[in-house]
VOPAGU-2260 file (C-alpha; in pm, 1 decimal, decimal comma):
REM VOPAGU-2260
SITE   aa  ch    i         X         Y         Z
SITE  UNK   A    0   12307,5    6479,1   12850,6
SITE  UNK   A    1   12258,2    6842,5   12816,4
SITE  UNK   A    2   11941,2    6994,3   12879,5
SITE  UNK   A    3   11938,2    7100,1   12499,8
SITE  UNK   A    4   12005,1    6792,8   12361,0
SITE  UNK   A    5   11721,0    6657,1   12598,5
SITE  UNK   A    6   11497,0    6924,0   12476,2
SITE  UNK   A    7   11546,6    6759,5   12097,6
SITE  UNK   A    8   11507,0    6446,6   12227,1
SITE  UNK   A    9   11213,6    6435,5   12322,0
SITE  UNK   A   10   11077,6    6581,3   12037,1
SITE  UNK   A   11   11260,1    6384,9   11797,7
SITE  UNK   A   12   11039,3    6102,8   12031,0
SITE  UNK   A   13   10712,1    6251,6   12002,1
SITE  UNK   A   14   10630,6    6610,6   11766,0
SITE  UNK   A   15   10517,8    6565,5   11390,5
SITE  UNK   A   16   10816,6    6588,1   11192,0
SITE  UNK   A   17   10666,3    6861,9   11031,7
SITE  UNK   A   18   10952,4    7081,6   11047,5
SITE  UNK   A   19   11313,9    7056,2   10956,5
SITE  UNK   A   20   11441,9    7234,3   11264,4
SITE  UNK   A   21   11754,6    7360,5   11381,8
SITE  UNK   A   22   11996,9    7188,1   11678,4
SITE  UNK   A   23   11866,5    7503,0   11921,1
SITE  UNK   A   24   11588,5    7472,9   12181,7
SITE  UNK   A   25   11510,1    7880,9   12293,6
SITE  UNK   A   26   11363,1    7902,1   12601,5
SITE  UNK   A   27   11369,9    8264,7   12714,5
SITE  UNK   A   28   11381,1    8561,9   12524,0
SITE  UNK   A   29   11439,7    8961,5   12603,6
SITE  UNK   A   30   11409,0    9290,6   12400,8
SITE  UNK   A   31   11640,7    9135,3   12057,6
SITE  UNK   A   32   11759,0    8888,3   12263,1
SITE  UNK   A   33   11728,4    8487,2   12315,5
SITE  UNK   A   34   11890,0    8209,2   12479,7
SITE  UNK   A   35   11949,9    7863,6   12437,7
SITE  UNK   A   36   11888,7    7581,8   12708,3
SITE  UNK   A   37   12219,5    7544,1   12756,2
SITE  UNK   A   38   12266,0    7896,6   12816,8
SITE  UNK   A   39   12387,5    8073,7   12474,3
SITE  UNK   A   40   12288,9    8407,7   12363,0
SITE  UNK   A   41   12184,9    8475,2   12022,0
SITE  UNK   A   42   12080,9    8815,1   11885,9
SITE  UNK   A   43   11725,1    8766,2   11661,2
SITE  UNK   A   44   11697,1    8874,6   11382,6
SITE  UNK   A   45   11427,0    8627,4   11226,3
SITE  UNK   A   46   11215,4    8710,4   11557,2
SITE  UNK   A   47   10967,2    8436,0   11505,0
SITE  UNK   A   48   10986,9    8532,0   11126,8
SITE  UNK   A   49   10834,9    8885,2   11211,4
SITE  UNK   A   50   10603,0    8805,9   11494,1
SITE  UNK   A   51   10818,0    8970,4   11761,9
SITE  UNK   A   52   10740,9    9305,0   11636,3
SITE  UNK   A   53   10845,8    9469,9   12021,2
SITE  UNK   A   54   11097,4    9208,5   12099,2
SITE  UNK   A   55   11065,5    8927,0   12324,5
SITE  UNK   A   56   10880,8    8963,1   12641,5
SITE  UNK   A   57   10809,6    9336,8   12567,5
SITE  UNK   A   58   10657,7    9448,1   12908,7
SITE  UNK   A   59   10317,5    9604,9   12782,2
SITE  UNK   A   60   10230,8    9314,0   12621,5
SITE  UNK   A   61   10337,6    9077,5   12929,0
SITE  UNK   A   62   10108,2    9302,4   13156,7
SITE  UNK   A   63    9832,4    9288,7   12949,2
SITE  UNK   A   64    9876,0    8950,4   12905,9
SITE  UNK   A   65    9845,8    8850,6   13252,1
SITE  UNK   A   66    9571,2    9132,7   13329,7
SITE  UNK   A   67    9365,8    8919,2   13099,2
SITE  UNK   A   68    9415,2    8609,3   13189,9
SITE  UNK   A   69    9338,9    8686,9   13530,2
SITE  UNK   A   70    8980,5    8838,7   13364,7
SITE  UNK   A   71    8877,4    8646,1   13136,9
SITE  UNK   A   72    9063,4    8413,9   12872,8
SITE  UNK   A   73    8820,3    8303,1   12655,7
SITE  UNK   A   74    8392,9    8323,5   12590,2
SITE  UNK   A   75    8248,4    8217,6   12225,6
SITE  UNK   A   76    8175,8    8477,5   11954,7
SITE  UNK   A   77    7827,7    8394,1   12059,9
SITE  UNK   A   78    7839,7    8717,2   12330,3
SITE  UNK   A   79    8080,0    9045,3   12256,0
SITE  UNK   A   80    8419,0    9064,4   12350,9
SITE  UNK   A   81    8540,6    9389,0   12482,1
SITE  UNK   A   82    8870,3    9394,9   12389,6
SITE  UNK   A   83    8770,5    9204,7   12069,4
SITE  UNK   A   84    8556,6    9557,8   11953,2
SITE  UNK   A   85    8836,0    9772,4   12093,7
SITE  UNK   A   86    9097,0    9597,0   11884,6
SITE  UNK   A   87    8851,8    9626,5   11608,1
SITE  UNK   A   88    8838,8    9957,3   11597,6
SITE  UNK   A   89    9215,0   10084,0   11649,3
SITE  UNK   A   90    9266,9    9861,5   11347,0
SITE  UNK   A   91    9024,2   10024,0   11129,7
SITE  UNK   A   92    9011,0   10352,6   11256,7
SITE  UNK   A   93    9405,2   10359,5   11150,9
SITE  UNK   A   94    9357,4   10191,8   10803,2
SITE  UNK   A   95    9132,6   10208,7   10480,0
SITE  UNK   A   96    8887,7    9903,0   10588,9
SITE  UNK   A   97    8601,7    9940,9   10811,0
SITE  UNK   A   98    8522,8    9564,0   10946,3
SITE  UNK   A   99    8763,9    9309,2   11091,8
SITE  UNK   A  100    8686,4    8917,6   11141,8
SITE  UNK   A  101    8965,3    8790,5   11395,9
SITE  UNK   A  102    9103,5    8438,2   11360,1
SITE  UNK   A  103    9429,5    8302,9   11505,3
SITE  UNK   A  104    9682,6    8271,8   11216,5
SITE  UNK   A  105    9787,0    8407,6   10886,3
SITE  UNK   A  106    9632,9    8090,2   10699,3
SITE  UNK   A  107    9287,9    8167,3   10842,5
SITE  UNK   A  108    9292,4    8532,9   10764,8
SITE  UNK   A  109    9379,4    8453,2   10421,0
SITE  UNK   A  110    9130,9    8161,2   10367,9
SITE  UNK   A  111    8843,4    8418,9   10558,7
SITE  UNK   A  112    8980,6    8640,3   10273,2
SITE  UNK   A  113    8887,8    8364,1    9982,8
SITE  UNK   A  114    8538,3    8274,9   10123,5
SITE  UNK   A  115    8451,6    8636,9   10169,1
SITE  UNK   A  116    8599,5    8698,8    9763,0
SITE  UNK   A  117    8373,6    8435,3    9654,2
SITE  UNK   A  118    8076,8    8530,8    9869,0
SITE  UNK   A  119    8127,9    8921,6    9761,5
SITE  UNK   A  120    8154,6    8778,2    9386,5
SITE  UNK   A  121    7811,6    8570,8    9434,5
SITE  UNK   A  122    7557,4    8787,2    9739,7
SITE  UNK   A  123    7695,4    9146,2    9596,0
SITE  UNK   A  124    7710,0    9060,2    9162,7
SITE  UNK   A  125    7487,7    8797,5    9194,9
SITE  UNK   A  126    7738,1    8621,0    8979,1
SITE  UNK   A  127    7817,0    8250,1    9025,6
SITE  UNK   A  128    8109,4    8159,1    8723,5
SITE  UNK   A  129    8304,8    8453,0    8905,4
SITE  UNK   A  130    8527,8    8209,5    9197,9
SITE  UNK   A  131    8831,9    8227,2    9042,9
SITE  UNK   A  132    9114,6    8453,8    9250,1
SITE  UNK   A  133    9467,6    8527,3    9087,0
SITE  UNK   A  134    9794,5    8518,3    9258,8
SITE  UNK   A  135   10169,4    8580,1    9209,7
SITE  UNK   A  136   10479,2    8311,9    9162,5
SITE  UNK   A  137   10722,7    8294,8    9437,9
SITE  UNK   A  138   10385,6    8414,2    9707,6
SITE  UNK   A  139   10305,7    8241,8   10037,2
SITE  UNK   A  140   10008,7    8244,2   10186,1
SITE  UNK   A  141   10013,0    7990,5   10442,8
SITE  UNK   A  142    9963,9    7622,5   10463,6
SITE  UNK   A  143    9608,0    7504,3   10443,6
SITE  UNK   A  144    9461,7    7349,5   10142,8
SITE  UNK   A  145    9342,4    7668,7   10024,9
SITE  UNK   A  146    9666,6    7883,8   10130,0
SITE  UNK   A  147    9887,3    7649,4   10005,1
SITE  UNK   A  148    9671,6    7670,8    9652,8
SITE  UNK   A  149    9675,3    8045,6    9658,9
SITE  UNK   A  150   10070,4    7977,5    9728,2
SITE  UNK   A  151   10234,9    8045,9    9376,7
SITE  UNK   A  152   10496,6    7792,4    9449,8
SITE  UNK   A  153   10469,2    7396,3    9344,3
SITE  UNK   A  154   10744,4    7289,5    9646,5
SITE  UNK   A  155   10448,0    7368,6    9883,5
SITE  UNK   A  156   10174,1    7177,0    9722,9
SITE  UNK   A  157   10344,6    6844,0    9572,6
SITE  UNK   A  158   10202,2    6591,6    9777,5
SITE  UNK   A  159    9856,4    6720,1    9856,0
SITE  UNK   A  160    9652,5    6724,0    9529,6
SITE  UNK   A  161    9409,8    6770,5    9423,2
SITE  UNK   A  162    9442,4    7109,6    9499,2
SITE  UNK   A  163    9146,9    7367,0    9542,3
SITE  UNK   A  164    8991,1    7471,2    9222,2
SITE  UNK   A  165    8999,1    7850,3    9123,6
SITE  UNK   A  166    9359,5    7991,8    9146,4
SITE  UNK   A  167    9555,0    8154,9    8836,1
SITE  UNK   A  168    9951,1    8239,8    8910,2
SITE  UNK   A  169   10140,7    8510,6    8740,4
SITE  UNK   A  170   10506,4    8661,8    8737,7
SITE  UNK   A  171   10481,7    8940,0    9020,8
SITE  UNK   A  172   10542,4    9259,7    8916,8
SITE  UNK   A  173   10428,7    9211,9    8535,2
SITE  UNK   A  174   10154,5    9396,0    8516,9
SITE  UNK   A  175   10066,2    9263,3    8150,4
SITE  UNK   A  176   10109,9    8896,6    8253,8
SITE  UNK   A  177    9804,3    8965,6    8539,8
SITE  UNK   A  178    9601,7    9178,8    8256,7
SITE  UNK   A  179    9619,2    8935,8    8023,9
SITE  UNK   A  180    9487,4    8632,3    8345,5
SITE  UNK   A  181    9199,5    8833,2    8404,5
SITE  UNK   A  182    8865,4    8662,0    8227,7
SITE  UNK   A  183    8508,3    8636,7    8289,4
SITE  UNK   A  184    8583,8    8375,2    8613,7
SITE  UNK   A  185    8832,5    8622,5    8781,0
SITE  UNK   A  186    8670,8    8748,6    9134,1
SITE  UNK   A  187    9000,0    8872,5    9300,2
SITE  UNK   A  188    9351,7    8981,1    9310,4
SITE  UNK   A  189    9559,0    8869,6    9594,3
SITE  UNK   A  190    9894,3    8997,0    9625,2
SITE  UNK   A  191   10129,2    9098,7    9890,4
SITE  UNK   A  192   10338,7    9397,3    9853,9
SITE  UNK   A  193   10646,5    9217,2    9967,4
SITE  UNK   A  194   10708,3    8875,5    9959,7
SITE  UNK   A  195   10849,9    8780,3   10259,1
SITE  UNK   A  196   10895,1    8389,4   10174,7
SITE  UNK   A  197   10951,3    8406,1    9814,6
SITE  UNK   A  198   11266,9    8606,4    9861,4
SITE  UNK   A  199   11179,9    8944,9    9964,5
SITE  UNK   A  200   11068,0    9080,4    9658,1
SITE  UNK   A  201   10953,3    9404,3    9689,7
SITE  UNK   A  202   10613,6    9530,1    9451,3
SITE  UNK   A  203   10673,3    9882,8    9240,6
SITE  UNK   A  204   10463,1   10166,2    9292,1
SITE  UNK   A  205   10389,5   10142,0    8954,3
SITE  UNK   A  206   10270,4    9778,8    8978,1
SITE  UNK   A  207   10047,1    9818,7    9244,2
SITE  UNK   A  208    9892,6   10121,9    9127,9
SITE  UNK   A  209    9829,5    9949,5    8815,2
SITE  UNK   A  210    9690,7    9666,5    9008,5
SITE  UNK   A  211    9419,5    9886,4    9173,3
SITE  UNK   A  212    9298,7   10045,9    8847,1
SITE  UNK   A  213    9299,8    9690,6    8673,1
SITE  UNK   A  214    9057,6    9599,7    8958,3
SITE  UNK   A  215    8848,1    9879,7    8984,0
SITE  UNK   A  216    8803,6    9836,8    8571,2
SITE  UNK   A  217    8730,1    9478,7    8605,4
SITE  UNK   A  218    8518,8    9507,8    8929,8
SITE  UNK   A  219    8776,6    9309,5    9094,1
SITE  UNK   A  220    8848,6    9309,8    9459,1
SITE  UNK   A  221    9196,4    9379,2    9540,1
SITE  UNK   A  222    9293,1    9182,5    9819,4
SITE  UNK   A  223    9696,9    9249,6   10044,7
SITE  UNK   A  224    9811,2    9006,5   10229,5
SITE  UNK   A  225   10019,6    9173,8   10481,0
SITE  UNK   A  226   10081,0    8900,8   10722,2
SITE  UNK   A  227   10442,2    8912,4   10761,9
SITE  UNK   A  228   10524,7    9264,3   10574,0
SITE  UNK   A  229   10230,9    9475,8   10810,8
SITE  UNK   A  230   10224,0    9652,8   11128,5
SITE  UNK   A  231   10530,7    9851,3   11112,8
SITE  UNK   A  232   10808,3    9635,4   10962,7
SITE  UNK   A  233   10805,4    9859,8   10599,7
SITE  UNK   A  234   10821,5   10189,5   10801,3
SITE  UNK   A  235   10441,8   10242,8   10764,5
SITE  UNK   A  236   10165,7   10055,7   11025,7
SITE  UNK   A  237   10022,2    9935,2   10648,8
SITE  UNK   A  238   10266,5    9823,3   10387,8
SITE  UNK   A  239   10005,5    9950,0   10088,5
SITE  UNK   A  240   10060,5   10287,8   10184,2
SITE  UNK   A  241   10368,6   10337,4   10009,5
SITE  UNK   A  242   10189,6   10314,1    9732,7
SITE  UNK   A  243    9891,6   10531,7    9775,6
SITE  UNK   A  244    9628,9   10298,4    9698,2
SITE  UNK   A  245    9356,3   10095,2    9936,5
SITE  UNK   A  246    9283,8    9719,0    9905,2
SITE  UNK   A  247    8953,9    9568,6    9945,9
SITE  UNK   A  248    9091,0    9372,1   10218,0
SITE  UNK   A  249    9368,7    9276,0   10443,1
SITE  UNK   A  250    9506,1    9025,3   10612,1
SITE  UNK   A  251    9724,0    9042,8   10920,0
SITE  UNK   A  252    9879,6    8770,3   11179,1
SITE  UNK   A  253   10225,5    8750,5   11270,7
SITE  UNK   A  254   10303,6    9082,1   11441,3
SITE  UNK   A  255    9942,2    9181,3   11555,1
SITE  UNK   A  256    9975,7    8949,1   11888,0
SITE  UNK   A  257   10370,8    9014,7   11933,3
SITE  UNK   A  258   10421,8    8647,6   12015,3
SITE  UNK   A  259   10044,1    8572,8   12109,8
SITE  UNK   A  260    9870,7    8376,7   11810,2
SITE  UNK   A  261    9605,0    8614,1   11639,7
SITE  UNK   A  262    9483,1    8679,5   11274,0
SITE  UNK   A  263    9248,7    8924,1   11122,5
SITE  UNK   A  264    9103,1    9017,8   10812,6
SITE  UNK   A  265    8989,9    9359,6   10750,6
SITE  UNK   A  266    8778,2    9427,5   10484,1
SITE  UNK   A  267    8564,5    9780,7   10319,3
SITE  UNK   A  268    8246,9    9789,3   10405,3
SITE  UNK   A  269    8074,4    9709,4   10107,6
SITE  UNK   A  270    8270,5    9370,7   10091,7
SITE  UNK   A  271    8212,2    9310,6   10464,5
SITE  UNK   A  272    7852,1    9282,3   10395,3
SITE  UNK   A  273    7854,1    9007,5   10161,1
SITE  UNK   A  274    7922,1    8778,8   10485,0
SITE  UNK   A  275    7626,9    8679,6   10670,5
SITE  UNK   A  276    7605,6    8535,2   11051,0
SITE  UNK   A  277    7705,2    8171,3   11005,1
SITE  UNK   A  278    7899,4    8216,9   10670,2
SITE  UNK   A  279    8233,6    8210,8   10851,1
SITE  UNK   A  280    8347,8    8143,1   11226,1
SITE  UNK   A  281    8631,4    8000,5   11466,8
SITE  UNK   A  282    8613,7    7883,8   11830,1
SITE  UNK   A  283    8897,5    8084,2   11891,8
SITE  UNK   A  284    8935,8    8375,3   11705,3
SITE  UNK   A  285    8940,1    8731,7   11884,1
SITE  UNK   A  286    8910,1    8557,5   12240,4
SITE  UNK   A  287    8961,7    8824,4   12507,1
SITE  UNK   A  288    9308,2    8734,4   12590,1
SITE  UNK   A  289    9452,6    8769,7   12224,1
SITE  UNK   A  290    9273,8    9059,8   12183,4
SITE  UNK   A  291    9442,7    9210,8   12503,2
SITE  UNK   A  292    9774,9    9132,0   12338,9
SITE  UNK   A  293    9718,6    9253,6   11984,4
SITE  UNK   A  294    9583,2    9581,7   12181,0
SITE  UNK   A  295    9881,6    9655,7   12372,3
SITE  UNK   A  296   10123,0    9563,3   12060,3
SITE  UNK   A  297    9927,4    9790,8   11816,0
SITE  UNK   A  298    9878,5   10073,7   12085,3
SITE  UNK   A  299   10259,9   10040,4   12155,6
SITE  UNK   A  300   10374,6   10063,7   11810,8
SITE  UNK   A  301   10152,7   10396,2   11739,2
SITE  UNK   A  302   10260,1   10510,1   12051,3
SITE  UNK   A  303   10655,9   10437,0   12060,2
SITE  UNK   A  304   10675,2   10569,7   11669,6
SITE  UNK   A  305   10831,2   10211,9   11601,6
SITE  UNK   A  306   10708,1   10248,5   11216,2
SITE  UNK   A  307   10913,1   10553,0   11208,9
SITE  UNK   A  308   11263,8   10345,3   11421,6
SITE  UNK   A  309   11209,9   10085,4   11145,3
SITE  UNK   A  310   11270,5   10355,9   10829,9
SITE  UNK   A  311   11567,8   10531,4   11016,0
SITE  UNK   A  312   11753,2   10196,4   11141,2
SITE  UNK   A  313   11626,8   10017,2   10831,8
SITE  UNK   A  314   11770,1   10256,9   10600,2
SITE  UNK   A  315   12028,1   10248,7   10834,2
SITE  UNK   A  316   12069,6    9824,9   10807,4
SITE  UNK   A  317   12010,9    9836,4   10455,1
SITE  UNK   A  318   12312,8   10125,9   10310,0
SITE  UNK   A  319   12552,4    9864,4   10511,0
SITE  UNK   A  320   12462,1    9549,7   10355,9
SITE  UNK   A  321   12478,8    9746,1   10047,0
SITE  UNK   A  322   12823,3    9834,7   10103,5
SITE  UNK   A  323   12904,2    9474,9   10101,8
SITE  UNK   A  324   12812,0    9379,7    9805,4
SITE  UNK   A  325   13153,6    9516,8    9612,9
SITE  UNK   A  326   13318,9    9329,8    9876,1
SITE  UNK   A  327   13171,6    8981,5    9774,2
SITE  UNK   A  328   13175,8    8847,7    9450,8
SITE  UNK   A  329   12854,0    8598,5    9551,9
SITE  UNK   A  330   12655,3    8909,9    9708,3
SITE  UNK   A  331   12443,7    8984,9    9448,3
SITE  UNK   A  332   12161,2    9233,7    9549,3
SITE  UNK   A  333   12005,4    9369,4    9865,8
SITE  UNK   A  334   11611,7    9494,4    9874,1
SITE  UNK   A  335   11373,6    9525,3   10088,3
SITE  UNK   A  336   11165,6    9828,1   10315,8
SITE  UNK   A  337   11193,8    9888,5   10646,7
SITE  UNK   A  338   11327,9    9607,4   10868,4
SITE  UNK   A  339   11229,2    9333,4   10551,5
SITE  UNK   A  340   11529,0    9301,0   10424,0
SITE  UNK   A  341   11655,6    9068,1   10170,2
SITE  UNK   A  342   12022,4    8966,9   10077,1
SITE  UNK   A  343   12010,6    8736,2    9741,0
SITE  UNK   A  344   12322,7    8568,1    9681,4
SITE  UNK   A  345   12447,3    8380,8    9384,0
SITE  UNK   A  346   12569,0    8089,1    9579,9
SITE  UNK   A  347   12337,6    7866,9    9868,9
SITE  UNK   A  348   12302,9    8044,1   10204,6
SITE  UNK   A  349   12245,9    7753,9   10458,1
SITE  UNK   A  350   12602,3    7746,9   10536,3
SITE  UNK   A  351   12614,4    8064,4   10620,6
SITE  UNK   A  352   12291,8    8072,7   10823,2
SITE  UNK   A  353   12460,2    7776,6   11005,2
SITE  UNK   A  354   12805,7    8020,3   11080,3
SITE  UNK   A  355   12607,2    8281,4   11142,3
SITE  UNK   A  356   12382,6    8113,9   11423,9
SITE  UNK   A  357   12707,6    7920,7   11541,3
SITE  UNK   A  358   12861,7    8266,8   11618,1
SITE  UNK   A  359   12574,7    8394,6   11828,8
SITE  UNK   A  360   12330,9    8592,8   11536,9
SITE  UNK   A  361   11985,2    8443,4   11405,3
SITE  UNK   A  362   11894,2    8481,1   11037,3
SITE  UNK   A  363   11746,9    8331,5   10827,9
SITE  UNK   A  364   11791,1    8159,7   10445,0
SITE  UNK   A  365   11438,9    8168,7   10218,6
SITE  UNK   A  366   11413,5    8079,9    9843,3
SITE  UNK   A  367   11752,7    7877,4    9915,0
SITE  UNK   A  368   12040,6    8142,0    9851,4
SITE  UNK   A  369   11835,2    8508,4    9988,9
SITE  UNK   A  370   11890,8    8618,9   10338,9
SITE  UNK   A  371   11607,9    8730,5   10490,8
SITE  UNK   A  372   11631,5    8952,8   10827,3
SITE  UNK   A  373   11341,6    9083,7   10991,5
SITE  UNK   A  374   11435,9    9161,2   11320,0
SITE  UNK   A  375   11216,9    9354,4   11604,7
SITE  UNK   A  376   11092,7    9698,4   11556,0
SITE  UNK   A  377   11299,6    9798,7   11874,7
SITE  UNK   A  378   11572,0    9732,1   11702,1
SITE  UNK   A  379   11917,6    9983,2   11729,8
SITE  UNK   A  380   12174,3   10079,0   11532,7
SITE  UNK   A  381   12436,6    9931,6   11748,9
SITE  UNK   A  382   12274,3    9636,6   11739,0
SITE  UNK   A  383   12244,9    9594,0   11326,1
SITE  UNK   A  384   12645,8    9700,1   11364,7
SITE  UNK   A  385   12701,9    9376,6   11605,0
SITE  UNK   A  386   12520,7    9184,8   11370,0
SITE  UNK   A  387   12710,2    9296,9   11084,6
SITE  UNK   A  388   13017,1    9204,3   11282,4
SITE  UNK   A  389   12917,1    8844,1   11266,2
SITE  UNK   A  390   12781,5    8832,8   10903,0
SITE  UNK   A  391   13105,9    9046,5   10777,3
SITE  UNK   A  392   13290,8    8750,9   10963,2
SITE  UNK   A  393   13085,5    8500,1   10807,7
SITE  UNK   A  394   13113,5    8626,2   10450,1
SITE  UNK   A  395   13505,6    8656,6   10481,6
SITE  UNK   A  396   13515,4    8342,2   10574,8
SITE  UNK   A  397   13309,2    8193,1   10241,4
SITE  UNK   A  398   13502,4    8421,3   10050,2
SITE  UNK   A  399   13813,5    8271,0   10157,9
SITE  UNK   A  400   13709,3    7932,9   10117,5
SITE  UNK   A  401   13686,2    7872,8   10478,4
């Protein structure tokens, strides 16, 4: 038996079948690179669906890593954490908020992000029918009973109602469709600017901006979850400013630890203050040795211009898969900013996933027939042209019947 097939074995035997997983165990990974147990290279371009913002293994983060560890790995949010407040404020001092509360996942930042809505909606208008928080179709927002309400999509929450009370859905990008939600319950707006999951759908600049003014009119907060589009991957640290507006609040995971689990949710002042000590909490959030890592992965992004490698090879990425579109008669569209990139086809894309993977190149297929590709930051241009190699081979092949 290979060690491989062991590997699946033995989970098969005893992990939650929680996951539909693919026949690969990875178990090293370096710079854009992973391997198999059985020794196959793959080039990533689903890095941990945009967690490995600087690659695998990226050396800062490794170092700082195992500086920490050797420190201190964990105290409760009872006492300060050092490289908790230091985290803290690179965070704000390079975006529009002014707090952050640190948790460990994209779920909890987002639920932090409903409690502190509903708190803001009750301590700071002293309002109690205002709870309910509006979303978009085709969103994700993670998978607790909350996130998984917020989640504009049904596939995600058959099975576990009754669902949280309190959400409204809407088409995104129809401006009208989210005037016309707002009523006397409405306490928030929660929107990312790309959805990653749903497709990569990107929000206009009109949209958004029309968004904030809606808010401020309404004396909504505006709340971006930027879990998987933040941090670098749209060419700017923030995704929102593209569109020159500020949110209320944030939410970040994914890339903020570069592998390490963190989440965060940064909020304005004013809505900051409507949480109390004891309101919200977690055992583990901002412990001193994810803190270290989101430090050196933030730091190293500002520092290495990353934001500014992902416009120039993303634009890059993006003009090629364009050009295959007239090539393919099932290529429909390609969108996207950055190193988010989407390819929507009009047929299913698990097959080609499959080919793709089976030739040495790691994508990945959301919404059933969109190919999503979110590589690392430190991404090349030779190394979008080997991976084009592959999917060109790929796509000849389905065109051909293959």
């Amino acid at each position: 038996m290979s060690y491989q097939k062991e590997i699946m074995e033995l989970s098969e035997r005893y992990v939650m079948r929680t996951y539909g997983r693919l026949p690969l165990a990875l178990v090293r990974g370096e710079g854009t690179y992973v391997w198999d147990a059985d020794g196959n290279k793959y080039l990533d371009f689903v890095a941990g669906i945009a967690v490995n913002s600087l690659g695998h293994c990226h050396p800062k983060v490794v170092a700082a890593v195992q500086k920490q560890a050797g420190i201190l790995m964990h105290c409760s949010n009872l006492y300060y954490i050092e490289p908790q407040a230091r985290l803290a404020r690179l965070l704000v001092e390079n975006s529009a908020c002014d707090r952050v509360f640190f948790c460990n996942s994209g779920a909890e930042a987002n639920e932090a992000a409903i409690k502190l809505a509903r708190k803001y909606a009750k301590a700071q208008l002293g309002d109690d029918c205002k709870y309910e928080i509006i979303t978009a179709l085709n969103s994700f927002h993670g998978r607790t009973l909350a996130a998984i309400t917020a989640t504009g999509q049904p596939k995600y929450q058959k099975g576990f109602e009754p669902l949280l009370a309190g959400f409204k859905y809407v088409p995104f990008n129809d401006l009208k469709a989210l005037e016309e939600a707002v009523d006397d319950r409405t306490c928030a707006v929660m929107l990312e600017p790309l959805q990653g999951e749903g497709g990569v759908n990107v929000a206009s600049e009109a949209y958004l901006q029309g968004v904030r003014a809606l808010c401020d009119r309404h004396n909504l907060l505006l709340i971006l979850d930027e879990v998987q589009c933040g941090l670098g991957r749209t060419g700017k640290l923030f995704a929102y400013e593209h569109y020159g507006i500020e949110p209320d609040i944030i939410t970040l995971a994914k890339a903020l630890g570069g592998g390490f689990p963190i989440g965060a949710m940064l909020a304005k002042e004013r809505v900051a203050a409507a949480f109390s000590p004891g309101d919200h909490a977690t055992t583990f959030g901002g412990n001193p040795l994810a803190c270290a890592a989101g430090l050196a992965v933030v730091e190293t992004l500002l520092q290495d211009g990353l934001p500014d490698n992902a416009v120039r090879v993303g634009r890059y990425f993006k003009e090629r898969l364009e050009a295959l579109l007239p090539r393919y008669e099932f290529a429909q569209e390609v969108r996207g900013k950055g190193l988010m990139l989407g390819m929507q086809l009009r047929i299913p894309g698990a097959s080609i996933e499959r080919r793709c993977r089976e030739r040495g190149l790691l994508i990945n297929c959301v919404g059933g027939n969109v190919l999503r590709f979110v590589p690392p930051l430190v991404i090349t241009e030779a190394e979008v042209d080997r991976a084009l190699e592959i999917l060109e081979a790929v796509l000849s092949e389905e065109s051909e019947g293959k």
